[in-house]
C-alpha positions in Angstrom: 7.4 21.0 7.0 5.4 17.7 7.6 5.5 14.5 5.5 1.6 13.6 4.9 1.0 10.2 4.3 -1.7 8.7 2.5 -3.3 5.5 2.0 -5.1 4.7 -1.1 -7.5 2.3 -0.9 -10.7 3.3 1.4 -8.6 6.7 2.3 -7.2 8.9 -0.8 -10.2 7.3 -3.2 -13.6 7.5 -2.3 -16.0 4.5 -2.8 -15.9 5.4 -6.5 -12.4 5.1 -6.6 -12.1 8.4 -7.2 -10.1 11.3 -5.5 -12.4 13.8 -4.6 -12.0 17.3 -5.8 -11.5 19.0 -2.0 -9.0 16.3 -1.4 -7.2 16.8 -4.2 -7.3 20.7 -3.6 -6.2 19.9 -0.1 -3.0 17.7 -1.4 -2.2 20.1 -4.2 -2.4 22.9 -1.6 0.2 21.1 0.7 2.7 20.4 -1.7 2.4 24.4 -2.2 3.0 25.3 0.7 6.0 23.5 1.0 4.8 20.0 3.0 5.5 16.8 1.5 3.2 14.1 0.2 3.8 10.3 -0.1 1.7 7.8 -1.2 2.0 4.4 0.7 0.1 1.5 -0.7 -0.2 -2.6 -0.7 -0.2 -1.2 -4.7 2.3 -1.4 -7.3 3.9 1.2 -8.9 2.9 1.3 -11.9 -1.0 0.7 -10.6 -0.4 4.6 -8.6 1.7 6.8 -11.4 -1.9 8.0 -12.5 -2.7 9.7 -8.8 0.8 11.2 -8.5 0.1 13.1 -11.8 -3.2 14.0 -9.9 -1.8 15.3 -7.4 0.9 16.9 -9.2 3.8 15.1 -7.8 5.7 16.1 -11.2 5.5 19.8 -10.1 5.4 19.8 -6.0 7.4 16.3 -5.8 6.2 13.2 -3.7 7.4 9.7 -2.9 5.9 6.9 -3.7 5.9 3.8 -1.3 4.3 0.4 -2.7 4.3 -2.8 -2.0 3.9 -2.2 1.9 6.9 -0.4 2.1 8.8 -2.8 -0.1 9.6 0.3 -2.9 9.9 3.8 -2.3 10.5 6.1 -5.8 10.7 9.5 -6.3 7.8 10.1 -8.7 9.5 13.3 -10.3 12.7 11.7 -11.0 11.7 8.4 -11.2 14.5 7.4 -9.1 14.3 4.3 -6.8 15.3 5.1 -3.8 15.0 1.7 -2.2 14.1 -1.9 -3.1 13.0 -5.0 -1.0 12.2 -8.2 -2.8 11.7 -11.6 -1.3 14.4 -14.2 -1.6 13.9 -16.1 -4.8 14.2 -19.8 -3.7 11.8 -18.5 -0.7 9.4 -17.5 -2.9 9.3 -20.6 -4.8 9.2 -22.4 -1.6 5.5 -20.8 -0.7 4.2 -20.9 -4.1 5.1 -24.9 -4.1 3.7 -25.3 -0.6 0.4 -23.3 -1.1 -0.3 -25.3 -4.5 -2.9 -27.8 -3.2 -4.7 -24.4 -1.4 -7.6 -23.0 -3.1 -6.1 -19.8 -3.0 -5.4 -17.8 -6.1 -1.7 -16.0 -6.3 -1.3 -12.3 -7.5 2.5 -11.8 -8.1 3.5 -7.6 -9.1 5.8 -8.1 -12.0 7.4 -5.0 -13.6 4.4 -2.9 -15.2 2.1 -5.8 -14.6 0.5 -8.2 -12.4 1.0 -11.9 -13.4 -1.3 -15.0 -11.7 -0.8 -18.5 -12.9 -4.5 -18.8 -14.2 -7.4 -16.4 -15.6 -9.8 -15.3 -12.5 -11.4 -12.4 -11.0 -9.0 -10.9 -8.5 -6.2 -10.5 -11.9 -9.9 -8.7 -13.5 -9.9 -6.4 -10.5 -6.1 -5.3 -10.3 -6.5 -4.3 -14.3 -9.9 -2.7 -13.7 -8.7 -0.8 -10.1 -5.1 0.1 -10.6 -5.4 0.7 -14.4 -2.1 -1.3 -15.5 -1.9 -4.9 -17.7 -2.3 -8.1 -15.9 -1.3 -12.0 -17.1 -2.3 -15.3 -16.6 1.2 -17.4 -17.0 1.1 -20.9 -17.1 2.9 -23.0 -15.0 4.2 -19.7 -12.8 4.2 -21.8 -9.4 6.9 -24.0 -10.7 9.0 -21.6 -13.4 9.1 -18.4 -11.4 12.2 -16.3 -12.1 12.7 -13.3 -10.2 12.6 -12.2 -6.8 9.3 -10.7 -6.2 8.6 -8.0 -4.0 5.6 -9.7 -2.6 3.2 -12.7 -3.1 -0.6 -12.4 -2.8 -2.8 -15.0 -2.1 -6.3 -13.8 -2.8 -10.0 -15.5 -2.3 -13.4 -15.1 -0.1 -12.5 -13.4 3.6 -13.9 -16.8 5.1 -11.8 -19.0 2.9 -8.9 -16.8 3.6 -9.1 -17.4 7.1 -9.0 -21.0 7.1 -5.4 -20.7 5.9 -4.3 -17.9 7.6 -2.4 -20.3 10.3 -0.9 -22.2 8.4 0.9 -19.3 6.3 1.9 -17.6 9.4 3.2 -21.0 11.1 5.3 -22.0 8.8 6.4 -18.6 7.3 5.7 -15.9 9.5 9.3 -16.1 10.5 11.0 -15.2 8.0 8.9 -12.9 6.3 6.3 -10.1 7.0 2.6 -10.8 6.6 -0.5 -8.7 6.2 -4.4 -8.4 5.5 -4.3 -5.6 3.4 -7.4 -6.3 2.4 -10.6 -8.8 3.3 -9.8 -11.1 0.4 -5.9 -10.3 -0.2 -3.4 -11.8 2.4 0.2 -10.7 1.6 3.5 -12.4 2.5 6.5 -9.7 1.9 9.9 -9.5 2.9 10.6 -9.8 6.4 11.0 -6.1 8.2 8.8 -4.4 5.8 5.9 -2.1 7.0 4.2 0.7 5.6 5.4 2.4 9.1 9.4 1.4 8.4 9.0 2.9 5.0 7.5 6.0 6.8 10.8 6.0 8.6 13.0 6.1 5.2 10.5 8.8 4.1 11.7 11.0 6.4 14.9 10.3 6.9 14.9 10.9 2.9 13.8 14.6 3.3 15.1 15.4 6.9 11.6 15.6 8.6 11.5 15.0 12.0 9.4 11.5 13.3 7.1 14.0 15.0 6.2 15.6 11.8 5.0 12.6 9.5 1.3 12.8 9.5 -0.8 9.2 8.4 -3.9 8.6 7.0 -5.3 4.6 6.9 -7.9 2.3 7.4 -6.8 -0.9 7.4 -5.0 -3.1 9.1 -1.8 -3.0 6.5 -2.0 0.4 7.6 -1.6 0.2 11.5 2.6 0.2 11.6 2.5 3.9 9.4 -0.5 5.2 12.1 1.6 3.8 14.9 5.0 5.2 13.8 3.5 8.7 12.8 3.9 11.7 15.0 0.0 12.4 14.2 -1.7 8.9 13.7 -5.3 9.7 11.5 -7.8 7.1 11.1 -10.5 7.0 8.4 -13.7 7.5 9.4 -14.7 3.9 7.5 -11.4 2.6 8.9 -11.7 -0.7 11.3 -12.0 -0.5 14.5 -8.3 -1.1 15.8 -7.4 1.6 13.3 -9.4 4.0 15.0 -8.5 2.8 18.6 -4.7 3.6 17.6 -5.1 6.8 16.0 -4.8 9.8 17.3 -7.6 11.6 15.7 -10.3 10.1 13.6 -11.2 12.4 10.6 -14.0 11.5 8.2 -15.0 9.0 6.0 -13.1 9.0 2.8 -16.7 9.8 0.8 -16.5 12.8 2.8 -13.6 14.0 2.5 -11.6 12.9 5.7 -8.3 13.8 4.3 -8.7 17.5 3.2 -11.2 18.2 6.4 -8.3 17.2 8.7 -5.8 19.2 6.7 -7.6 22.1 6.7 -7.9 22.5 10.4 -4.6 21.7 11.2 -1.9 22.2 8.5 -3.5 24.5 6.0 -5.1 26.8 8.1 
C-alpha cells in the first residue's frame, strides 16, 4: 500500500483549474486498488471538499492536509485528526507590525477567508477555491482566534522587498513559506507539508518508504524531500525538480496519472 500525495495548485489542477479526466481515472483507480490518497495544500478546507468528492474520497477514503500541514481531516468522517493554529497574541503581534506594509493579509477563518479590506487576492480565493470570503473592518486590531495561518499577499517584486524583514524578526518562532509568487505565509512553527506527510502515515501504518509526492512549488519541497519517491511537476521550479527523484509531466499533461500508471497501477 502507498500513501500518494498530491498537491493542488499547478499539480492535481491543470491550468484551467481543472482535474483532468486521466488523472482523475488514475486517483479513482488508486484508491481501488487499495493505496491511499491525501491532498496536501497551502488551501483551506473548506476551499478542497469539492476535489475530495471528485475523487471519491467519500467511497475510497483520503486525508486531507491544508494549511501546509497545519490540518489534517479525514474527508469521509469528517474527523480532525490534527490541529495547529498560531498563538493568538503572536498573531496579533505580526498583523500590528506588518500594518504600515503594503501588503494585503488573507486570514482562513472557519468556511471562509476574511481580509481587513475589499481587494483582488480575497476575489481570487472565492473565484479559485469556490468558498465565501469577507472584508472585516478593523481585523488587524480586533482579531479573535488563533489562526492557523496568516497570508500576506501582493506583486512577487513587492513581496520580496519584505521578505527579510518577516523572516528576521519572526522566522523564529514560526514557519514561513512562498507558496505561491504573490502569497508569503507565516504558520506555526514546525509545520511542513513534509511533517504532515509524516502524521499521514503514521495515521494509516504506511511505511516512510512508501509515501509517494507530487509538487511544484517551493511550499512543496519538505513533502518531496520526506517522501520515499519524491515527484516533481513537469512546470514545477527548478529546485523542485533538482530534489525529486523523478520528474513526471506537466500538470496540463497529465503528470500525475502518467507516473502512476508506470509505476503503481501497472
Amino acid at each position: 500500500m502507498k500513501l500518494i500525495a498530491i498537491d493542488v495548485d499547478g499539480t492535481l489542477l491543470n491550468s484551467k483549474n481543472e482535474i483532468s479526466p486521466k488523472t482523475k481515472d488514475a486517483l479513482i483507480r488508486a484508491g481501488e486498488t487499495g493505496h491511499k490518497v491525501a491532498i496536501v495544500t497551502g488551501r483551506p478546507t473548506s476551499g478542497v471538499g469539492y476535489l475530495a468528492k471528485e475523487l471519491e474520497f467519500e467511497k475510497y477514503g483520503g486525508l486531507l492536509s491544508n494549511y501546509n500541514g497545519g490540518s489534517i481531516t479525514d474527508f469521509k468522517t469528517g474527523e480532525v485528526i490534527s490541529n495547529h493554529t498560531l498563538d493568538l497574541d503572536l498573531a496579533k503581534e505580526i498583523l500590528a507590525k506588518t500594518k504600515d506594509l503594503p501588503l494585503e493579509i488573507l486570514i482562513p477563518s472557519g468556511d471562509k477567508v476574511i481580509s481587513d479590506s475589499e481587494n483582488k487576492y480575497l476575489d481570487i480565493e472565492r473565484d479559485l477555491l469556490k468558498i465565501d470570503v469577507e472584508a472585516i473592518e478593523g481585523l488587524r486590531d480586533n482579531i479573535n482566534f488563533a489562526p492557523n495561518k496568516i497570508i500576506f499577499a501582493n506583486d512577487p517584486e513587492i513581496l520580496e522587498e519584505h521578505l527579510d524583514f518577516l523572516f528576521d524578526i519572526y522566522g523564529e518562532n514560526t514557519a514561513q513559506v512562498r507558496s505561491q509568487r504573490f502569497y508569503y505565509e507565516i504558520m506555526p512553527k514546525g509545520l511542513s507539508k513534509g511533517n504532515s506527510l509524516l502524521e499521514i502515515a503514521k495515521y494509516y501504518g504506511i511505511d516512510q518508504k512508501d509515501i509517494i509526492a507530487f509538487g511544484d512549488e517551493l511550499n512543496d519541497e519538505t513533502m518531496i524531500e520526506i517522501a520515499g519517491t519524491g515527484v516533481a511537476m513537469g512546470n514545477a521550479v527548478e529546485k523542485i525538480k533538482e530534489i525529486a527523484d523523478y520528474v513526471t509531466l506537466s500538470n496540463d499533461e497529465d503528470g500525475i496519472a502518467d507516473y502512476l500508471e508506470k509505476f503503481v497501477l501497472n
